[in-house]
C-alpha positions in Angstrom: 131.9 13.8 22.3 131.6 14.0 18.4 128.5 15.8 17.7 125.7 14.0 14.5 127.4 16.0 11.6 130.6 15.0 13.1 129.7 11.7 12.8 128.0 11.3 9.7 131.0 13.2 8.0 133.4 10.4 9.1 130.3 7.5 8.1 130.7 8.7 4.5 134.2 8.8 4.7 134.6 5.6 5.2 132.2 4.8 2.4 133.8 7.1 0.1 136.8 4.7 -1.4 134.0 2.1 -2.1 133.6 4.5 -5.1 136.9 3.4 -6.8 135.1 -0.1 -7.4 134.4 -0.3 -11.0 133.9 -3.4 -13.5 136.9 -4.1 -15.1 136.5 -2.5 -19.1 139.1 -5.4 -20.2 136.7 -7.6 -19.5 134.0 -6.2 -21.7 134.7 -8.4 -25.1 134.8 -11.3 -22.5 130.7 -11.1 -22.6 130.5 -10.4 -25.9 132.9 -12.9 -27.7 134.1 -15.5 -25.4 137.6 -15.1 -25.7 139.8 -15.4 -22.5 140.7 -12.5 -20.7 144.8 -11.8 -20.1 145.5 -13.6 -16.5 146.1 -10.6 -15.1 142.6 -9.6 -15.1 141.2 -12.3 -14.4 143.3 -12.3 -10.9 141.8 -8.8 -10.5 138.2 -10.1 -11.4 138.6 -13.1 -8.6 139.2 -10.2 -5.9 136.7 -7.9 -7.0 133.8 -9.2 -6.3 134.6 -10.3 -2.5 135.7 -6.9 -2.5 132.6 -5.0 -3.4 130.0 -7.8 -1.6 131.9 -7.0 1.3 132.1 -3.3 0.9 128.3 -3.2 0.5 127.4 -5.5 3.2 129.2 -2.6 5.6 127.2 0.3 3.6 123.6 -1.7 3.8 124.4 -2.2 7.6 125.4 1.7 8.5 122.3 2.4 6.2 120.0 0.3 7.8 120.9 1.8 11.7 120.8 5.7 9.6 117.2 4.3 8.7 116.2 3.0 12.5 117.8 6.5 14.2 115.7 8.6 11.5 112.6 6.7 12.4 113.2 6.9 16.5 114.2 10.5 16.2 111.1 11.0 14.0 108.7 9.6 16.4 110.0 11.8 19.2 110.4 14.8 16.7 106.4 14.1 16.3 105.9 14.0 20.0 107.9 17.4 20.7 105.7 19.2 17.9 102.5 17.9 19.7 102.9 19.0 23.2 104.9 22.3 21.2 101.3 23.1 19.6 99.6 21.8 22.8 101.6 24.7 24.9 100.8 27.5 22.4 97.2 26.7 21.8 96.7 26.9 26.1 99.7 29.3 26.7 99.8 31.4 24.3 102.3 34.4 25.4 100.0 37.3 26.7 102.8 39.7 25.2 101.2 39.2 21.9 97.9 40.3 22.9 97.5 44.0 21.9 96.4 46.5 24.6 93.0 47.0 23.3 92.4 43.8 23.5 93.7 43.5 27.1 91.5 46.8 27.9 88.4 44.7 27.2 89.1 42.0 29.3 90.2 43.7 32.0 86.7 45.9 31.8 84.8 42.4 31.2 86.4 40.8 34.8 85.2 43.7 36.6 82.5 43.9 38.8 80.7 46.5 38.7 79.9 48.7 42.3 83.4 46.7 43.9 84.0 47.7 47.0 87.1 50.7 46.7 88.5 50.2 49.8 89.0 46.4 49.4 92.0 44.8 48.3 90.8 42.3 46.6 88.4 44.1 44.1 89.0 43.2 40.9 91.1 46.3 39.5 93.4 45.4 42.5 94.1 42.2 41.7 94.5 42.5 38.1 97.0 45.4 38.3 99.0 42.8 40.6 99.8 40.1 38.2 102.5 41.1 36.3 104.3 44.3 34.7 102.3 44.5 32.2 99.4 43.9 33.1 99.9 46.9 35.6 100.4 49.1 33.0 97.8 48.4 31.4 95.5 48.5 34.0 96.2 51.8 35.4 97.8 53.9 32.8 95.9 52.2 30.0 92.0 51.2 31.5 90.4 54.1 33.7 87.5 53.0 32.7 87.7 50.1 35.3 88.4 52.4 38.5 85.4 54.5 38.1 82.4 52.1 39.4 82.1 51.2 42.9 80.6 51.4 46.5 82.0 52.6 49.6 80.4 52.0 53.4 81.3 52.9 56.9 80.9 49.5 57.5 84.7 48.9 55.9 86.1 52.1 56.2 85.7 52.6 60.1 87.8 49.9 60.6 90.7 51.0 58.4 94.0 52.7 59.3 94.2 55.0 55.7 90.8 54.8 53.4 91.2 58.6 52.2 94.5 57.2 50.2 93.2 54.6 48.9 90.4 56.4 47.5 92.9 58.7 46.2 94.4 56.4 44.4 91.5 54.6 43.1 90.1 58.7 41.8 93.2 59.2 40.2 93.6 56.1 38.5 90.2 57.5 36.9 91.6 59.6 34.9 89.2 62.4 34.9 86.6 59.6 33.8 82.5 59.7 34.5 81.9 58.1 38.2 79.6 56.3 39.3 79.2 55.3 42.9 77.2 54.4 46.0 78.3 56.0 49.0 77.2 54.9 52.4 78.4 56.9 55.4 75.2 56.2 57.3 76.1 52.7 59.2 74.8 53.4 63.0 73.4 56.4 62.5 72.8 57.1 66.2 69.0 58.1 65.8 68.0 57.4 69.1 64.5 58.6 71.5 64.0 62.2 71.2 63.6 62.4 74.8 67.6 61.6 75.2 68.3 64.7 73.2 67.1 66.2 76.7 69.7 64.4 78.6 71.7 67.0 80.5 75.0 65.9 82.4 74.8 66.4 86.1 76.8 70.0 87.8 80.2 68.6 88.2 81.7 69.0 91.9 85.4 69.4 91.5 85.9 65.9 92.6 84.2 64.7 89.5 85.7 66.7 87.9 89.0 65.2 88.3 87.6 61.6 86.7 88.9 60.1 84.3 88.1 61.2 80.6 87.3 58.0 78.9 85.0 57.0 81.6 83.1 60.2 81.3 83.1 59.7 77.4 81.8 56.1 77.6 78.7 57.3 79.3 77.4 59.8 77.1 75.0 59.2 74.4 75.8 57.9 71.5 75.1 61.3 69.2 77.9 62.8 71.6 80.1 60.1 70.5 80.0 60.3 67.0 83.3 60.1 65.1 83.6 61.6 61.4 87.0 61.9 61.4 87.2 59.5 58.6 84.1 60.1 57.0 84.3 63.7 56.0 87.5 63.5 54.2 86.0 60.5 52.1 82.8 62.6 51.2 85.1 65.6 50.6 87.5 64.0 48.1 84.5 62.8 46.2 83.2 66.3 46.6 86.0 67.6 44.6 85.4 65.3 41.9 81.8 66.1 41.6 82.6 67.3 38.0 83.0 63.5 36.8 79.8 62.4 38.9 77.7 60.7 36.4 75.8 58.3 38.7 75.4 58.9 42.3 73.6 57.1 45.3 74.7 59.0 48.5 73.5 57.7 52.1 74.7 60.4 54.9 73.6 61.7 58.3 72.1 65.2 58.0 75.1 66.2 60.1 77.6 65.7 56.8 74.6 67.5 54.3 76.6 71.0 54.2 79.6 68.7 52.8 77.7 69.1 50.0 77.1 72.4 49.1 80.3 73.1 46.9 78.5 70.9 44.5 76.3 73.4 43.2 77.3 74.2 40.0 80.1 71.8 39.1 77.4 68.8 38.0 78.6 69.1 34.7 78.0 65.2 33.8 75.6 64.0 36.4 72.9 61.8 35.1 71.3 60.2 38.2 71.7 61.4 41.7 70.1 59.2 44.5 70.0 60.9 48.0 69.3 58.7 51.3 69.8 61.7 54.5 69.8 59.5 57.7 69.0 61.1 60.9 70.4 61.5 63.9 70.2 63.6 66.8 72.9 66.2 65.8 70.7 67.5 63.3 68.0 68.5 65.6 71.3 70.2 67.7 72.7 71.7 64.5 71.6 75.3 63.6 73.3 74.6 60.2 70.5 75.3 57.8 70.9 72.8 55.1 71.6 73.9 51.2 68.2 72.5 49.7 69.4 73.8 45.9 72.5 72.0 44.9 71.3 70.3 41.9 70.1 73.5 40.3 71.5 73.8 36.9 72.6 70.2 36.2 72.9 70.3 32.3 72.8 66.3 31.9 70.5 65.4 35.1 67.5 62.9 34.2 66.9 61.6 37.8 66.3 62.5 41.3 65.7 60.7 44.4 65.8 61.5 47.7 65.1 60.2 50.8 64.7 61.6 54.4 62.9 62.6 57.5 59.8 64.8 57.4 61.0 68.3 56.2 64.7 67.2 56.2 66.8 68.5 52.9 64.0 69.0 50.2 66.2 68.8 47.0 65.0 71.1 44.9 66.3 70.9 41.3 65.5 74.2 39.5 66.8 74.7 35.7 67.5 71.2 35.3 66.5 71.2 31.4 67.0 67.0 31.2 65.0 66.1 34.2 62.7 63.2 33.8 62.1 61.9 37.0 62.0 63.0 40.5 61.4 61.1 43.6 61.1 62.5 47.1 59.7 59.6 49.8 60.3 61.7 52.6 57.0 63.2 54.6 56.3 66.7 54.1 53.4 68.7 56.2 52.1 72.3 56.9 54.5 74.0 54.5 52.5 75.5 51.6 55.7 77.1 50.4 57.2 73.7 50.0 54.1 72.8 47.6 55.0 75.7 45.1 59.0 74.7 45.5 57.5 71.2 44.1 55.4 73.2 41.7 58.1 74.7 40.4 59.8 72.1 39.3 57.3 70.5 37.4 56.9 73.9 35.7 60.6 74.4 34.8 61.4 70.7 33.9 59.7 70.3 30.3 61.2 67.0 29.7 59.6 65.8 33.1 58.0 62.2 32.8 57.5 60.9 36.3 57.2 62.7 39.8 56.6 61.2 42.8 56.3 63.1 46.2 55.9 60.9 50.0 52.9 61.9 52.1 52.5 65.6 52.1 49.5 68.0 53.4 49.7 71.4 53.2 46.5 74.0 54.0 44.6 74.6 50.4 45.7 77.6 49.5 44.3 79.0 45.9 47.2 78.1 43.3 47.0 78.8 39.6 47.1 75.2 38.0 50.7 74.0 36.6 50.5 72.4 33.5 52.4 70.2 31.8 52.2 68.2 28.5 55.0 64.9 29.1 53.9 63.8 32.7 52.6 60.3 32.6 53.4 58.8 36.1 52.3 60.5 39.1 52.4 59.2 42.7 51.4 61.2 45.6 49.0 62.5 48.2 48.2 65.7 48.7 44.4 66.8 47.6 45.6 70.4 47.1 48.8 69.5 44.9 46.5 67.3 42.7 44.3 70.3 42.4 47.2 72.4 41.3 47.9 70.2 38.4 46.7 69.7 34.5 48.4 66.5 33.2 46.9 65.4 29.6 49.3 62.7 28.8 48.8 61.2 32.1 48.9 57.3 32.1 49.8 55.7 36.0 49.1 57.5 38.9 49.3 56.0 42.5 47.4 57.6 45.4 47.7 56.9 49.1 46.4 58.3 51.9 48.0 61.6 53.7 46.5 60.4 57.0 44.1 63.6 56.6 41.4 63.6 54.6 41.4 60.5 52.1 37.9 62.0 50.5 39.3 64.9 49.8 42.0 63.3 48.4 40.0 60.9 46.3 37.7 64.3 45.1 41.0 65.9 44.0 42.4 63.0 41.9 38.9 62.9 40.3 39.1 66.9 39.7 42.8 65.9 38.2 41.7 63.7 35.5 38.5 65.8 34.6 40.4 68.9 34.7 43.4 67.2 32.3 41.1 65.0 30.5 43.6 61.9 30.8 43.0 58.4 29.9 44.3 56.2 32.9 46.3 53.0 31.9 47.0 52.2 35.1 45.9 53.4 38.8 46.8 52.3 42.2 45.3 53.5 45.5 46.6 52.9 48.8 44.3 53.3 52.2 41.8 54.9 50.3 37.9 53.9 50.3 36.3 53.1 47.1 33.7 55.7 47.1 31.7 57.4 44.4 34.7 59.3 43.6 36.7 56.7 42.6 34.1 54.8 40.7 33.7 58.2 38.7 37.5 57.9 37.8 36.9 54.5 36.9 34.5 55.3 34.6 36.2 58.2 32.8 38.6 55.9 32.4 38.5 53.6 29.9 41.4 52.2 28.7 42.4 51.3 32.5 44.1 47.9 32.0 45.5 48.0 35.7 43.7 48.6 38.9 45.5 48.0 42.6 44.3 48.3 45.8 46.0 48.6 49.2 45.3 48.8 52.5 48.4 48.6 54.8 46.6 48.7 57.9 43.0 47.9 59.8 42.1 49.7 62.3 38.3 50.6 63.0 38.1 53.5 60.2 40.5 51.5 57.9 37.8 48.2 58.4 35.1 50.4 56.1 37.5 50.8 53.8 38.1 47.5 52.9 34.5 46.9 53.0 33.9 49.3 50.4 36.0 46.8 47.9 32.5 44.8 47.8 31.0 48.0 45.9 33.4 47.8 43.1 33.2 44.0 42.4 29.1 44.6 42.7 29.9 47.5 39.8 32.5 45.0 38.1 29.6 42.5 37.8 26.5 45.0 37.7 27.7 47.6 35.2 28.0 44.2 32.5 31.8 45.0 31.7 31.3 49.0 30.4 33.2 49.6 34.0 36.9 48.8 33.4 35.9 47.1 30.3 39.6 46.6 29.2 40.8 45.5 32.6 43.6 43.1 32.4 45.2 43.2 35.8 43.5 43.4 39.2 45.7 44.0 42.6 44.3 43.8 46.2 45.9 43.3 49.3 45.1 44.0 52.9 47.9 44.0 54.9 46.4 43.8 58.3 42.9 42.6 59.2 41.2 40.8 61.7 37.6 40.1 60.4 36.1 38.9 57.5 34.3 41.4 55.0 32.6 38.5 52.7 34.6 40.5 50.1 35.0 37.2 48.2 32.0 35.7 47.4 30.0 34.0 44.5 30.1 37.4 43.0 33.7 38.0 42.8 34.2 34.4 41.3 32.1 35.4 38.8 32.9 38.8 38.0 36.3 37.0 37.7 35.2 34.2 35.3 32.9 36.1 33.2 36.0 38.8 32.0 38.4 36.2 31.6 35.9 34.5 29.3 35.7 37.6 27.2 39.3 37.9 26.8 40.2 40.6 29.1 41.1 39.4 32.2 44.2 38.0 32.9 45.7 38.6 36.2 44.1 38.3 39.3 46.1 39.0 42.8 44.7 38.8 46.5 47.5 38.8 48.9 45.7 39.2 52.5 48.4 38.7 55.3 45.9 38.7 57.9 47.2 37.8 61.6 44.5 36.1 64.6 41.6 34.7 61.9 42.4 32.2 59.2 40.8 33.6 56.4 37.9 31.2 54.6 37.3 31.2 51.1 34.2 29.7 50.0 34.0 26.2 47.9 32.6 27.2 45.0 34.4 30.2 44.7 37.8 28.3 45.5 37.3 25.6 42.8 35.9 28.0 40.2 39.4 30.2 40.8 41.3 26.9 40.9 39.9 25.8 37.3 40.7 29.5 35.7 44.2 29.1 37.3 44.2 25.6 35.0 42.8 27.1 32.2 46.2 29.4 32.0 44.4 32.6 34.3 47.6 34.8 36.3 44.9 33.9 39.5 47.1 34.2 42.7 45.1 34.1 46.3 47.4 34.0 49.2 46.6 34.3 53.0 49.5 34.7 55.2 52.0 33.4 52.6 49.9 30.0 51.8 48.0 30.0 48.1 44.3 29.0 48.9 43.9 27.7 45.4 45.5 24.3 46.7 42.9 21.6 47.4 
C-alpha cells in the first residue's frame, strides 16, 4: 500500500497539466475592438472552456476530500496530544528525577523506629521496586537504614535475624543510629522461692530418661535460650561508635554484653537503659560493669531502669550531661549516694536529675553544689541534705517508705540552704505538715502545687487529712500563701473514707483566687474503691459555675466528673 506522500505526489500529478490552460492571447483585441477572431481560434476557444470547468470541477473535488481528511486527522491529532499531556503530567518518567530529589522521598516514606527484621519496612520495600530505585536506596540513602526497633517478640521466631541486621548496619554506612532494642520479652522473673528448686538424686534408672522430658520440667530460668539474642546485642555492640540514640531493654544476664562499650560512645546523645530481671542474675557471680558511659563526649541523657541495686549507671566525665534518670530502688548503700553525688559534681551542664526511692544511713557529706540544676525528683532526706541548688525551679518529692518527716525537713533545709524560688513542687505520700507549709511560704513564685497519695492505709489516712490544713492556710493566710498559684493537683489513689476535705471552704478558697486572676486549673482525681464519694451541693454548683465561667476545674471520682448535674 502507497503510503500519504505517495499519494499526494501522484494527486498533484494529475493536476499538474491543468497548468498548460491559458486564455488564448489571439483573442485579446477580440475584447477590445470587436473584430472577429481567425476560425481557428475560435474552435480552440469553444473547447477551452469545457476543458478548464471540467478540469477544475476534478481539482475542487480532490480539494474538498484533502480539506475533510485534514480536519478528521486534526481532531484525532488533538485527541492524541491530550491524553499525550494527560500521561506525562501523572507518569512522568521517574528517570528524570535527580537522585537528591529521590533521597528525599525515600527519607519522607519512612517510618521512623520500623521494625529491622521485617520485610515489609519501608527501606525494604522501596529498594524492591525497580533498579533504580535500589540504587538509590542503598548505595545512595543510608540515612534511611539507621532508625529502627528490634524485639524478641520477632526475632525468636526467625530462622537468620543476625543477617539481616547485618545488612540493614551496613547499608548505614557508618551513619548515627538510633534504635530501641528489646531483648527482654518473657523475661523468666519468677518466685524467688523457685530459685531454691533443687532436682531430685538421680537413680541410674532416671538417669537413662529421656532428655527432652527432663528439660521440659525445669524452670523456666533453666530454659532460657540466647542463642539469638547475644549475637544481635553484640553486632550492635560493635557499632556503638555510630550510637546516637539508644533505648536498650535486656535481662541482667546479657548486661556484661555491654561492657566493650566503654569508651567508643563517640556520638551518643541519649541512652535509655531498661535491665529486666530474672533469676540468672541472682545465680550469676558476674559482677556487672556499672561505668560504661564514662567519658561520652556528646551524651545529654541518661535513663535507666532496674531492680533495687541492679546496674547503677554511673556516668563520670560526661561534660554534656543534662539529664539523668535512674527509677530503680536503691537502699542501705551510702557509697551509692556519693557515686550519685559525683555526678552532679562532675556534670556542670546538668539540668535535671531524678533518682527512684533511695535511703541510705545519714552520714555527714560536705554539700555538692551546683549552679544549672532546676528539676529535681527524689527521696532521700540525706541526699537532699547534701545538696545546694540556687537555680532550682520543680522538684518532686515522694516518700522512701522511711521517714517522710525527715524527708519533708530535708527538702525544707534544701531550699533554705540554696535559697531557690520554687516554680513548681509536687509531693507524693507525704503529709502536709509545718514543713511543707514553710516551703510554701518561702516560696513565692510557686505557680504549681501537686499532691499524691498512691495508697491509704491507716498511716497514709492522716496524711490525706492533713490536705484540709493547707486549703484552711489557702483561705486563712488571705492569698500571701501561694499567692501566684495557677495550678493545683490532688489525687488519692486509694481510700476508703471520707476526710470532708472538700467542703464550703475549698469551694471558696477556689472561687475567691480565680476571681483575682490567679487561679486557673483545679484537678481532684480520687479513684476511691467500696464508698462513692459525696460532694456537697453548694460546693458542686459553685465548681460547676467556675467550670462555665472558663475555670481548668476537673473533679473526678472513679473516672466519672462530679461537676455533671
Amino acid at each position: 500500500m502507497s503510503s500519504v506522500p505517495e499519494i499526494l505526489e501522484l494527486l498533484v500529478q494529475r493536476h499538474a497539466p491543468n497548468l498548460d490552460y491559458d486564455f488564448p492571447e489571439t483573442l485579446s483585441p477580440f475584447l477590445n475592438t470587436n473584430d472577429l477572431p481567425p476560425e481557428s481560434d475560435v474552435r480552440v476557444l469553444g473547447d477551452l472552456p469545457k476543458r478548464v470547468s471540467d478540469a477544475l470541477r476534478l481539482i475542487t473535488s480532490d480539494i474538498e476530500s484533502l480539506i475533510s481528511a485534514h480536519s478528521q486527522l486534526k481532531k484525532i491529532q488533538d485527541h492524541l496530544l491530550r491524553v499525550d499531556t494527560d500521561i506525562k503530567r501523572s507518569m512522568s518518567s521517574i528517570e528524570r528525577l535527580p537522585v537528591e530529589i529521590l533521597v528525599q522521598v525515600f527519607k519522607a516514606a519512612t517510618s521512623e523506629m520500623g521494625d529491622a527484621l521485617d520485610i515489609r519496612w519501608e527501606p525494604f520495600v522501596i529498594s524492591r521496586v525497580c533498579h533504580k530505585w535500589r540504587f538509590v536506596a542503598t548505595e545512595q540513602c543510608p540515612e534511611m537504614w539507621t532508625k529502627f526497633m528490634l524485639e524478641r517478640a520477632v526475632w525468636d521466631d526467625m530462622e537468620d535475624p543476625a543477617a539481616l541486621l547485618s545488612l540493614v548496619l551496613s547499608r548505614g554506612a557508618e551513619r548515627s543510629l538510633e534504635f530501641n532494642f528489646d531483648a527482654s520479652g518473657d523475661s523468666g522473673v519468677s518466685d524467688y522461692s523457685r530459685l531454691e528448686h533443687r532436682w531430685p538424686e538421680d537413680s541410674e534408672d532416671e538417669d537413662s530418661e529421656d532428655e527432652d522430658g527432663r528439660c521440659a520440667c525445669r524452670p523456666w530460668y533453666l530454659r532460657i535460650d540466647d542463642s539469638i539474642t547475644e549475637p544481635l546485642l553484640q553486632d550492635l555492640v560493635h557499632h556503638c561508635h555510630r550510637w546516637r540514640s539508644v533505648h536498650l531493654s535486656i535481662p541482667a544476664r546479657l548486661f556484661h554484653l555491654l561492657s566493650p562499650i566503654r569508651g567508643k560512645l563517640l556520638a551518643l546523645v541519649l541512652f535509655s537503659f531498661d535491665c529486666v530481671a530474672d533469676d540468672l542474675t541472682v545465680r550469676s557471680s558476674v559482677r556487672p560493669e556499672s561505668h560504661i558511659l564514662d567519658g561520652a563526649p556528646l551524651l545529654e541523657t541518661v535513663s535507666v531502669s532496674c531492680l533495687e541495686n541492679e546496674v547503677p549507671m554511673l556516668p563520670w566525665g560526661v561534660p554534656n550531661l543534662t539529664s539523668y534518670t535512674d527509677t530503680g530502688p536503691r537502699a542501705g548503700d551510702p557509697t551509692l549516694r556519693q557515686h550519685f553525688l559525683n555526678i552532679i559534681r562532675t556534670s556542670p551542664r546538668l539540668k535535671s536529675f531524678s533518682i527512684g526511692r533511695m535511703y541510705s544511713p545519714i552520714v555527714p557529706t560536705p554539700r555538692v553544689v551546683h549552679p544549672g540544676i532546676t528539676r529535681l525528683s527524689l527521696s532521700d532526706g540525706a541526699f537532699l541534705r547534701s545538696l545546694t541548688l540556687p537555680e532550682l525551679k520543680n522538684i518532686e518529692l515522694f516518700d522512701s517508705g522511711e521517714d517522710f518527716h525527715d524527708e519533708i525537713s530535708s527538702l525544707y533545709d534544701l531550699v533554705i540552704h540554696s535559697a531557690c524560688n520554687l516554680s513548681c513542687l509536687k509531693v507524693v505520700d507525704c503529709p502536709v505538715n509545718e514543713y511543707l507549709i514553710h516551703i510554701l511560704e518561702a516560696s513565692p513564685d510557686l505557680t504549681t502545687l501537686m499532691l499524691e497519695f498512691s495508697v491509704c492505709n491507716a498511716a497514709d489516712a492522716i496524711s490525706v487529712q492533713t490536705v484540709k490544713s493547707l486549703f484552711d492556710g489557702l483561705a486563712g493566710f488571705k492569698h500571701v500563701l501561694i499567692s501566684r498559684l495557677r495550678s493545683l493537683s490532688l489525687t488519692i489513689a486509694l481510700c476508703n473514707a471520707d476526710f470532708g476535705l472538700f467542703d464550703d471552704l475549698f469551694g471558696y478558697c477556689i472561687e475567691d483566687r480565680w476571681k483575682k486572676g490567679t487561679l486557673h486549673s483545679v484537678t481532684v482525681a480520687i479513684p476511691w474503691i467500696g464508698t462513692e464519694f459525696t460532694l456537697s451541693q453548694d460546693c458542686q454548683e459553685l465548681l460547676i459555675r467556675l467550670k462555665d465561667e472558663g475555670m481548668d476545674v476537673e473533679f473526678t471520682n472513679r473516672e466519672k466528673s462530679l461537676l455533671c448535674l
